[in-house]
C-alpha positions in Angstrom: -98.4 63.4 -68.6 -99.6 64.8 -65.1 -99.5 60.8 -63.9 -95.8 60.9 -64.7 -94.8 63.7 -63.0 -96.6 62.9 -59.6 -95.0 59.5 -60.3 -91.7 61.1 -60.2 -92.2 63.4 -57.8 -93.1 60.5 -55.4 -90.2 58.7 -56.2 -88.1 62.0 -55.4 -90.2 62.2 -52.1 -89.0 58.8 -51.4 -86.0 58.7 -52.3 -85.2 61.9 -49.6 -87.6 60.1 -47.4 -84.8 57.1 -47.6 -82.4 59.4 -47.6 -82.8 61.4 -44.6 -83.9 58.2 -42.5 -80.8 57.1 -43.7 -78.3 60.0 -42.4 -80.6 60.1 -39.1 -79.9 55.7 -38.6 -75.9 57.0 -39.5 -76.5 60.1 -37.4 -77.6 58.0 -34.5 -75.5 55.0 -34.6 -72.5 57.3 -34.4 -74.0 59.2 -31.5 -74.3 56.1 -29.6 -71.1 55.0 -30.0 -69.6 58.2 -29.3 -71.7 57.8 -26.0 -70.9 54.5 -25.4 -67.1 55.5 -25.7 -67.3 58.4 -23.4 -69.1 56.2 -20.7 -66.1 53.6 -20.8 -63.6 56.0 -20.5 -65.5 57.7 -18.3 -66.1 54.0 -15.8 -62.5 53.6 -16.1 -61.3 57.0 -14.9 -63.5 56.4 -12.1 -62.2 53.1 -11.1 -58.6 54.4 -11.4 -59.4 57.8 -9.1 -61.2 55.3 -6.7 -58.1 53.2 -6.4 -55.7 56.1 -5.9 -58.3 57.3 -3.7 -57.8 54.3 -1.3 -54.7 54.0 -1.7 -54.2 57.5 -0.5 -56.7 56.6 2.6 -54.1 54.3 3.6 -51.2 56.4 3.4 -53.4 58.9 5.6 -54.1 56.3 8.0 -50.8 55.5 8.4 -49.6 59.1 9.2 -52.3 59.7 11.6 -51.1 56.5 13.3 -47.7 57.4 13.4 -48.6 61.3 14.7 -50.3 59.7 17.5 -47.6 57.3 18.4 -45.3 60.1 18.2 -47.3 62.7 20.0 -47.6 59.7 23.0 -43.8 59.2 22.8 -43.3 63.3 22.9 -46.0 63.4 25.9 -44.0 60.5 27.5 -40.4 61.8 27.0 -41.5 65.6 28.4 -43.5 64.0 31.6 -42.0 63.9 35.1 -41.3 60.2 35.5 -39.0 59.9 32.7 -37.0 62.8 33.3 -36.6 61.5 37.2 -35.9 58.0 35.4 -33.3 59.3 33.0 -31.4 61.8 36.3 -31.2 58.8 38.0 -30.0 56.8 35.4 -27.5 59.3 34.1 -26.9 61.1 37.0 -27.1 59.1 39.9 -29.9 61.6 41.3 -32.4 60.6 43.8 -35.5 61.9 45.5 -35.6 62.1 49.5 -37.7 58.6 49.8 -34.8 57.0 48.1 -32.7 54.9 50.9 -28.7 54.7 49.9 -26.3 52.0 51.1 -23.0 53.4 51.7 -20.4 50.9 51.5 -16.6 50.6 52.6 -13.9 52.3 50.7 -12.2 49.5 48.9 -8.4 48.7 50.8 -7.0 47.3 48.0 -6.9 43.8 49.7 -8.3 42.0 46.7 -6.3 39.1 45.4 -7.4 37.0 43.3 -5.0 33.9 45.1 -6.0 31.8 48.1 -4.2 32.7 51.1 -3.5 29.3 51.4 -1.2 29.2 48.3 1.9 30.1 48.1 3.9 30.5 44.5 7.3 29.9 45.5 10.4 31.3 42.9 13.4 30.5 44.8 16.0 28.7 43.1 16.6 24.8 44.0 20.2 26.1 45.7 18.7 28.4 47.5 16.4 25.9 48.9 19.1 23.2 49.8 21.3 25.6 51.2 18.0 26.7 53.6 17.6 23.0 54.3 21.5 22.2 55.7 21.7 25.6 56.8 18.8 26.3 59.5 
């Protein structure tokens, strides 16, 4: 009777034995895939904050591009040699190396005709009676 019971008891032992090896292989497979899951989503995040990340680089780049083309234009449009440009553009200001031509006061002598042309509007009566008559 003793060799049954250490029979059975071994086959108890075993059968935890199994039994616990069997929860720690379930235990460990779902440990892995719960790891391998966190490291995808965790790749993926990555590559979608590395993309914004860049894209956000480029914005900035353009900004800083635009500041300094603005800041040139602001440096350009508050310097002397525009604002000289623009009064003498606008204004008809000069500085006192300028040299101004002063030219004659208009007659009012244009005409657009030849002097050699002469529109005549006399009636043909008029005419005949100037030929017989002088």
């Amino acid at each position: 009777m003793a060799y049954s019971n250490t029979n059975r008891d071994k086959e108890q032992v075993n059968r935890g034995v199994k039994l616990k090896t069997t929860v720690f292989a379930v235990g460990l497979i779902i440990v892995t895939i719960s790891s391998l899951t966190n490291i995808y989503t965790k790749w993926v995040t990555l590559k979608e904050a590395r993309d914004k990340n860049n894209k956000i680089k480029n914005t900035l780049d353009k900004v800083v591009s635009e500041n300094q083309q603005m800041k040139r234009q602001m440096d350009e449009a508050s310097g002397s040699g525009i604002m000289s440009r623009k009064a003498r553009a606008y204004f008809g200001l000069g500085t006192s190396d300028d040299y101004w031509l002063i030219l004659p006061k208009d007659e009012g002598n244009l005409s657009i005709k030849e002097e050699g042309t002469v529109i005549e509007n006399e009636p043909n009566i008029l005419k005949w009676w100037d030929l017989f008559t002088k």
